[in-house]
N, CA, C and O of each residue as an XYZ file, in Angstrom:
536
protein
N       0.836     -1.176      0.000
C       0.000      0.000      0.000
C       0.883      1.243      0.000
O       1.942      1.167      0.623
N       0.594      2.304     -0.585
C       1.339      3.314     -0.616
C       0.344      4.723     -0.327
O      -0.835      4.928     -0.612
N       1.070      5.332      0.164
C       0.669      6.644      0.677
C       1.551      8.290      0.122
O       2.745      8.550     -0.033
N       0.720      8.838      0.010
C       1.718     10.652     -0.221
C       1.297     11.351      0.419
O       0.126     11.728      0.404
N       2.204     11.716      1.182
C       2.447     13.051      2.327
C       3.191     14.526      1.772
O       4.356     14.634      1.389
N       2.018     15.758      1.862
C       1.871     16.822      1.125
C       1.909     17.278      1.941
O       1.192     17.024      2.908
N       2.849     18.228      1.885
C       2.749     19.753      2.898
C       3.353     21.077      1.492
O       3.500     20.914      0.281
N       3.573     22.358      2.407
C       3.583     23.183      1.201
C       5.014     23.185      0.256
O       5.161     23.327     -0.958
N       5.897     22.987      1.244
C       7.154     23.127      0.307
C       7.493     21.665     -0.980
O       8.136     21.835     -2.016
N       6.806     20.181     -0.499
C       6.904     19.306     -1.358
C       5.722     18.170     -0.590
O       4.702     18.364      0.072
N       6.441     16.926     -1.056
C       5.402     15.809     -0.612
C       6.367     14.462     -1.123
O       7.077     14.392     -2.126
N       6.163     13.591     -0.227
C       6.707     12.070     -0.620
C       5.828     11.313     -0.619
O       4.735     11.616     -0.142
N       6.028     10.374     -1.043
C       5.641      9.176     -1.307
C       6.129      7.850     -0.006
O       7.104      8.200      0.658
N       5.563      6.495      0.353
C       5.841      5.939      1.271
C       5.036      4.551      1.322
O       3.878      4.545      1.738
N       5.679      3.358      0.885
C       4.961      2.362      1.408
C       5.009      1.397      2.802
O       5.941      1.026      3.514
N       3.342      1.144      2.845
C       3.136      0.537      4.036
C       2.980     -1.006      4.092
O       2.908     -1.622      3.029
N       2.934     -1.544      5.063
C       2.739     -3.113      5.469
C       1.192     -3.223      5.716
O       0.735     -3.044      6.846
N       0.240     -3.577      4.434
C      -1.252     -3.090      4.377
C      -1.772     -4.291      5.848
O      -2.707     -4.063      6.616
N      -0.979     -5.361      5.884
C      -1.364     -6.095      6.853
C      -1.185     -5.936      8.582
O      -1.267     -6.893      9.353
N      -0.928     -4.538      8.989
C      -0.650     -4.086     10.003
C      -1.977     -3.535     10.590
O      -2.676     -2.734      9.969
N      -2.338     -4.101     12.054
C      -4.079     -3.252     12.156
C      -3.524     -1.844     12.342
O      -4.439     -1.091     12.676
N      -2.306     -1.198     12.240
C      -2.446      0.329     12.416
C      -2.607      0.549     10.932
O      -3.469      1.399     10.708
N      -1.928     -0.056      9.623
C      -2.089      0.790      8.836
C      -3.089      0.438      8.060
O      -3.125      0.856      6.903
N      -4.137     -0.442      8.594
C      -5.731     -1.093      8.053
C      -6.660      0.408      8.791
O      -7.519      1.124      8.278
N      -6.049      0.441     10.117
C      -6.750      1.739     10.957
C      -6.370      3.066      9.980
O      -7.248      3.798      9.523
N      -5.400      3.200      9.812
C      -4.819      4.452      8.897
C      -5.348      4.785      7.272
O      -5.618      5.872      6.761
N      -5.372      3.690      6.808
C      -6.049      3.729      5.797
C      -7.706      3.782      5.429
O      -8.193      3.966      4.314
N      -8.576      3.517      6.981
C      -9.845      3.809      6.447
C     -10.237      4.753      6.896
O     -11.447      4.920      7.053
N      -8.994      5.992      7.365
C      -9.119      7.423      8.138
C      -9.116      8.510      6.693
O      -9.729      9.567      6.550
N      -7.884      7.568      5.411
C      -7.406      8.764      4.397
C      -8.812      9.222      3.365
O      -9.639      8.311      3.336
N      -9.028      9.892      2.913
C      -7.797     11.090      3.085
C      -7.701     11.565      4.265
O      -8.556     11.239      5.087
N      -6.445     12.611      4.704
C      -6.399     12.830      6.300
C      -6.076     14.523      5.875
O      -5.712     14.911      4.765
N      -6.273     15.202      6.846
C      -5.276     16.714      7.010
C      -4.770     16.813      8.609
O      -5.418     16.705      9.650
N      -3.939     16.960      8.469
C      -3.346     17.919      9.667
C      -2.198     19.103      9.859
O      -1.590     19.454      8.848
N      -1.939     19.619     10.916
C      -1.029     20.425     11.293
C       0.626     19.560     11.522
O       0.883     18.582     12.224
N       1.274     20.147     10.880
C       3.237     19.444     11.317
C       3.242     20.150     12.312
O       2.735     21.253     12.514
N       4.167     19.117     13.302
C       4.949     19.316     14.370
C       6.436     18.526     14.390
O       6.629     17.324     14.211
N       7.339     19.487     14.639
C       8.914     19.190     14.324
C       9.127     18.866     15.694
O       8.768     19.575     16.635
N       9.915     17.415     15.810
C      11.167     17.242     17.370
C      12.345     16.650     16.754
O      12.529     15.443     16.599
N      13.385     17.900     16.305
C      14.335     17.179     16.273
C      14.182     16.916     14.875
O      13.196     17.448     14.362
N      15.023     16.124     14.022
C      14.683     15.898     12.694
C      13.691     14.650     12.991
O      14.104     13.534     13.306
N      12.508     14.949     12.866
C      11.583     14.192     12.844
C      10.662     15.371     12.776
O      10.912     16.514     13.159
N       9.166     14.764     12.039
C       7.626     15.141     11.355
C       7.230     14.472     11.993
O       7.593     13.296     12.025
N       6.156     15.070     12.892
C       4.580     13.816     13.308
C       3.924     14.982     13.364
O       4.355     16.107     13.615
N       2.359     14.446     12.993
C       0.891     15.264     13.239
C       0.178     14.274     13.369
O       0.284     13.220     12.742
N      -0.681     14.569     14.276
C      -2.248     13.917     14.641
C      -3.360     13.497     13.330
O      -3.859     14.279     12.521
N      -3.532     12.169     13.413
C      -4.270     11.348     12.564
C      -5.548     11.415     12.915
O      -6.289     10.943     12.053
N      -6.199     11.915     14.066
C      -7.478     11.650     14.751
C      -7.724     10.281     14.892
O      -8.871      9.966     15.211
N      -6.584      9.069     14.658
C      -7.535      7.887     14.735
C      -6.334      7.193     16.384
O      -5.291      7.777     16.677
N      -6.619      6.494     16.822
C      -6.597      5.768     17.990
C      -6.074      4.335     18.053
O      -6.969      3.532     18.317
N      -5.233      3.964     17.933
C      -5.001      2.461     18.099
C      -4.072      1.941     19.157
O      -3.310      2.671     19.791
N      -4.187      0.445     19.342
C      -2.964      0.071     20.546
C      -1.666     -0.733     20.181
O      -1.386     -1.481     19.244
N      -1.050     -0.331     21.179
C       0.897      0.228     20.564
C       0.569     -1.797     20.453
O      -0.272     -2.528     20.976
N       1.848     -2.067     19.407
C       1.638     -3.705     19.077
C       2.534     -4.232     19.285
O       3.504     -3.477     19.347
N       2.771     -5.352     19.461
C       3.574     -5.826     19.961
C       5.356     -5.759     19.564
O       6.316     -5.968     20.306
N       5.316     -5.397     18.157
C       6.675     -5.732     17.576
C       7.105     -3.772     17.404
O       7.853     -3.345     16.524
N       6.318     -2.755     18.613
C       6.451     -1.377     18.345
C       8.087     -1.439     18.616
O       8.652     -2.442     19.051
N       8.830     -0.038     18.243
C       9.967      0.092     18.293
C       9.916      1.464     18.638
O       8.985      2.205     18.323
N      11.224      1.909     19.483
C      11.579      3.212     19.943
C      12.828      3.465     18.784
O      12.834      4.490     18.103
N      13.424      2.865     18.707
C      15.381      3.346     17.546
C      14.135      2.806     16.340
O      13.316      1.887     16.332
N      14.409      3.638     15.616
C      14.435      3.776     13.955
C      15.059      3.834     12.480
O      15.359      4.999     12.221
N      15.252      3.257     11.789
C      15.889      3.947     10.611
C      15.555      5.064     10.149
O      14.345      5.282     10.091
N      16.423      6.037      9.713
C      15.744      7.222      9.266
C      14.557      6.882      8.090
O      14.764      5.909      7.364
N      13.420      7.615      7.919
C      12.363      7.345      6.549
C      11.387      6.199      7.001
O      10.646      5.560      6.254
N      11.533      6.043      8.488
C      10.484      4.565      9.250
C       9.073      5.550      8.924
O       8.891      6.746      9.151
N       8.470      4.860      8.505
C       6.910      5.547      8.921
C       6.416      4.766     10.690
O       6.463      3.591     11.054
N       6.092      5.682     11.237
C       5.857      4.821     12.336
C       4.533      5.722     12.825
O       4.240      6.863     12.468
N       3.691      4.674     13.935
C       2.669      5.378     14.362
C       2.729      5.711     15.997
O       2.316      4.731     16.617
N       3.084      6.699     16.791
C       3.138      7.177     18.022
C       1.857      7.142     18.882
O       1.258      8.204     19.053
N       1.314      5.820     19.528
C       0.270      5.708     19.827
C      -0.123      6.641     20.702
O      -1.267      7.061     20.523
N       0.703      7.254     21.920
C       0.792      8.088     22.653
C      -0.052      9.495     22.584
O      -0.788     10.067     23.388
N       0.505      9.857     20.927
C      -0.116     10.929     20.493
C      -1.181     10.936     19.247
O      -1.640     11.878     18.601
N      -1.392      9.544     19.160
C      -2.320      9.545     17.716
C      -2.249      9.814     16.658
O      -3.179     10.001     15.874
N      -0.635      9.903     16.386
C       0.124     10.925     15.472
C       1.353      9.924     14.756
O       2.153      9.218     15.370
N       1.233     10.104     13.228
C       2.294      9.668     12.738
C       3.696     10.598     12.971
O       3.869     11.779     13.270
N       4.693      9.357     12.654
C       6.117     10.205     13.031
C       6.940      9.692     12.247
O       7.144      8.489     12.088
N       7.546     10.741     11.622
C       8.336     10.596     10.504
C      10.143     10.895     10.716
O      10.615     11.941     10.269
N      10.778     10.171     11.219
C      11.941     10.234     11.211
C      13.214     10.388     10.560
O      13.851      9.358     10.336
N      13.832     11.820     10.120
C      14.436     11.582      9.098
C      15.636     11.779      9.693
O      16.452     11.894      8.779
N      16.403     11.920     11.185
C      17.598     11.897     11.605
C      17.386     12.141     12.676
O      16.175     12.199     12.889
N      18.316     12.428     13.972
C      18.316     12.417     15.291
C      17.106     13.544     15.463
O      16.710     14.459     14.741
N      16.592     12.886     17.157
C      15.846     14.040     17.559
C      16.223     14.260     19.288
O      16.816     13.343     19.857
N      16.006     14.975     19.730
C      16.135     15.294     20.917
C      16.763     14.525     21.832
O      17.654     14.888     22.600
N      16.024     12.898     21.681
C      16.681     12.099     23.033
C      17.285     11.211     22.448
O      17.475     10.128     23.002
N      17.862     11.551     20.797
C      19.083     11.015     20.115
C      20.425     11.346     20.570
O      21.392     10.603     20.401
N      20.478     12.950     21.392
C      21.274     13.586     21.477
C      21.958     13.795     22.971
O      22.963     14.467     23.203
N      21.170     13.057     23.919
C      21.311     13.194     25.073
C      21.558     14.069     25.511
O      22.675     14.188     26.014
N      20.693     15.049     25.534
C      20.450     16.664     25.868
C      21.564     17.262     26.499
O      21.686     17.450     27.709
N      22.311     17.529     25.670
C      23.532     18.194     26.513
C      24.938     17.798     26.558
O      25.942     18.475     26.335
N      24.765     16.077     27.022
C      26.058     15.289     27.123
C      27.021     15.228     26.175
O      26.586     14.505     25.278
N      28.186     15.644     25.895
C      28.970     15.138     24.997
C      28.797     14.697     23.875
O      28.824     15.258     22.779
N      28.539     13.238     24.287
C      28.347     12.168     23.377
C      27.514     10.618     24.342
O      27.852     10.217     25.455
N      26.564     10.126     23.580
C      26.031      8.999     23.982
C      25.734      8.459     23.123
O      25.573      9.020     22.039
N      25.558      7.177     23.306
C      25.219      5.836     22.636
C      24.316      6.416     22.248
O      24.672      6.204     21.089
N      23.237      7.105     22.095
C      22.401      7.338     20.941
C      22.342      8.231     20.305
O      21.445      8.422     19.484
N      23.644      9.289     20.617
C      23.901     10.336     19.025
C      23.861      9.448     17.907
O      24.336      8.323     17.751
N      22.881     10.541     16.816
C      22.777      9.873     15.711
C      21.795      9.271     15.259
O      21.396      9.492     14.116
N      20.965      8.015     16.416
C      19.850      7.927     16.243
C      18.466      8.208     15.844
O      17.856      9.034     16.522
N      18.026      7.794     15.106
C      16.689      8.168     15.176
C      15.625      7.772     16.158
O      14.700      7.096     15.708
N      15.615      8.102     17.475
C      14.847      7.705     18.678
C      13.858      8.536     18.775
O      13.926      9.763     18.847
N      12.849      7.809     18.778
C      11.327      8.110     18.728
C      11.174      8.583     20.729
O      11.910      8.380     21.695
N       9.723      9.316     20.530
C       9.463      9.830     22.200
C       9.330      8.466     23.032
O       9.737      8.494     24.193
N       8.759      7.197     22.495
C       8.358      6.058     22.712
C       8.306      5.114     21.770
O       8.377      5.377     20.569
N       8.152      3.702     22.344
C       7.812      2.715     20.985
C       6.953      3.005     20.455
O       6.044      3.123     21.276
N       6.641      3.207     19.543
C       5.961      3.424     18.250
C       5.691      1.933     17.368
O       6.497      1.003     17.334
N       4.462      1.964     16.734
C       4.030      1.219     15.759
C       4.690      1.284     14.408
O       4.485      2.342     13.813
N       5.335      0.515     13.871
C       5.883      0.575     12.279
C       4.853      0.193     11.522
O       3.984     -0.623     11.830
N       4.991      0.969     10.236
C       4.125      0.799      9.577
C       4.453      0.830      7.857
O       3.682      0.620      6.920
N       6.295      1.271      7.859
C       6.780      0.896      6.248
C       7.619      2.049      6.861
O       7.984      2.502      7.945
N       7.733      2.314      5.150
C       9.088      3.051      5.230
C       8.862      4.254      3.882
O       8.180      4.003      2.888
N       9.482      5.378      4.080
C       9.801      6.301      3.130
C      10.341      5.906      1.366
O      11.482      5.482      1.179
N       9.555      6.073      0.420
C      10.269      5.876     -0.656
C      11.468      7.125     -1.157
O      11.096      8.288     -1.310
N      12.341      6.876     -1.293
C      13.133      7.812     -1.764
C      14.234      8.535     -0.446
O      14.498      7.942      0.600
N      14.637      9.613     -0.736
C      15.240     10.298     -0.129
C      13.753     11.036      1.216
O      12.698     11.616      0.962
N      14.399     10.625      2.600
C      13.913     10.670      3.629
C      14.401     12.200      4.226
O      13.878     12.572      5.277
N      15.285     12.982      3.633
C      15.565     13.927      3.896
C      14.750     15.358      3.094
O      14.926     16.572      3.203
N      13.992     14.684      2.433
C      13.086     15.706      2.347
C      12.532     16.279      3.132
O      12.472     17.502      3.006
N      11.940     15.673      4.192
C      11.160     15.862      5.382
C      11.790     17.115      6.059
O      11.196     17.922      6.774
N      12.973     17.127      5.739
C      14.002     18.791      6.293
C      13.099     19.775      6.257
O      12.968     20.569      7.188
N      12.250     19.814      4.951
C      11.719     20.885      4.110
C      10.045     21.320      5.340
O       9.434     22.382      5.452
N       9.870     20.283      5.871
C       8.562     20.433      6.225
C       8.952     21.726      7.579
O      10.050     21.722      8.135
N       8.018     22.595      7.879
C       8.019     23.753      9.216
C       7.077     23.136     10.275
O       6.339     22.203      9.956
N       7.089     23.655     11.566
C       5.968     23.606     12.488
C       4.938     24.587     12.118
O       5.056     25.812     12.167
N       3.779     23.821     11.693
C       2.485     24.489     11.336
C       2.137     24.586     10.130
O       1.157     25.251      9.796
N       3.052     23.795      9.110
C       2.431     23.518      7.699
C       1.413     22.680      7.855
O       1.230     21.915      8.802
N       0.538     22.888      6.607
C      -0.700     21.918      6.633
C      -0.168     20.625      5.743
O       0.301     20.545      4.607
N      -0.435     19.708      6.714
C       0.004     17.961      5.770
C      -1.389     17.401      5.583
O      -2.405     17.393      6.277
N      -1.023     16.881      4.253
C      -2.054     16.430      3.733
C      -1.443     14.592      3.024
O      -0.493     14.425      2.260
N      -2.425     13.406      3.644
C      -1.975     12.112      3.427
C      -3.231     11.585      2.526
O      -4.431     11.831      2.648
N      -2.604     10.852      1.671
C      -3.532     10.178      0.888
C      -3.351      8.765      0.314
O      -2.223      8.342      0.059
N      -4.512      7.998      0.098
C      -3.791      6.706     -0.338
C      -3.506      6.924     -1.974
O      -4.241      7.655     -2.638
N      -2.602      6.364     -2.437
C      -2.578      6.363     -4.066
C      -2.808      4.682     -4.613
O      -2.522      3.503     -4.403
N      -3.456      5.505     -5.353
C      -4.644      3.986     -5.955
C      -3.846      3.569     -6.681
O      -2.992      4.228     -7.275
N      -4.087      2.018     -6.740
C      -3.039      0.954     -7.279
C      -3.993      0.846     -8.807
O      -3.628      0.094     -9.711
């Protein structure tokens, strides 16, 4: 299953694991809109939909993970370290570099292409997700 995520400066593309109940939940929400919110090089906004974190959720990421942040109801888009990658302050820690999510998170695929697009997105652009028909 594949999805495109639109905000104003561009939009990617991203396939999912259609057999996941988050992205069976995600997909009978699209089309979706919301507001971006930046932590760190990472994108998440609120989906309005609700599901429970699963068993195989993950906190470390590859950059371009689509993942779902049950916490906040909100997809999160990881395209390089964020905040508690960096160990606020310290030197250096075992997880500079990382892509560490606020919590385990639901996976749900991965970014097609260059994941560093996501640079481009601001806090408070309007994102817009859609499924693209096969």
């Amino acid at each position: 299953m594949q999805i495109r995520i639109s905000w104003p400066a561009g939009n990617i593309t991203a396939s999912l694991d259609p057999s996941t109940p988050t992205t069976q939940a995600l997909a009978k929400a699209l089309p979706l809109a919301s507001t971006a919110q930046t932590w760190g090089e990472e994108v998440y906004f609120d989906t309005g939909i609700s599901v429970s974190r699963e068993t195989d959720a993950r906190q470390v990421v590859e950059p371009g993970t689509v993942a779902f942040w049950t916490d906040g109801d909100a997809l999160a888009l990881p395209y390089g370290p964020t905040p508690i990658s960096q160990g606020w302050g310290s030197p250096r820690t075992e997880f500079e570099g990382q892509c560490r999510l606020a919590s385990p998170c639901n996976i749900l695929g991965s970014v097609d292409g260059d994941a560093r697009l996501l640079a481009t997105v601001r806090a408070g652009d309007p994102i817009r997700v859609e499924l693209i028909e096969e």
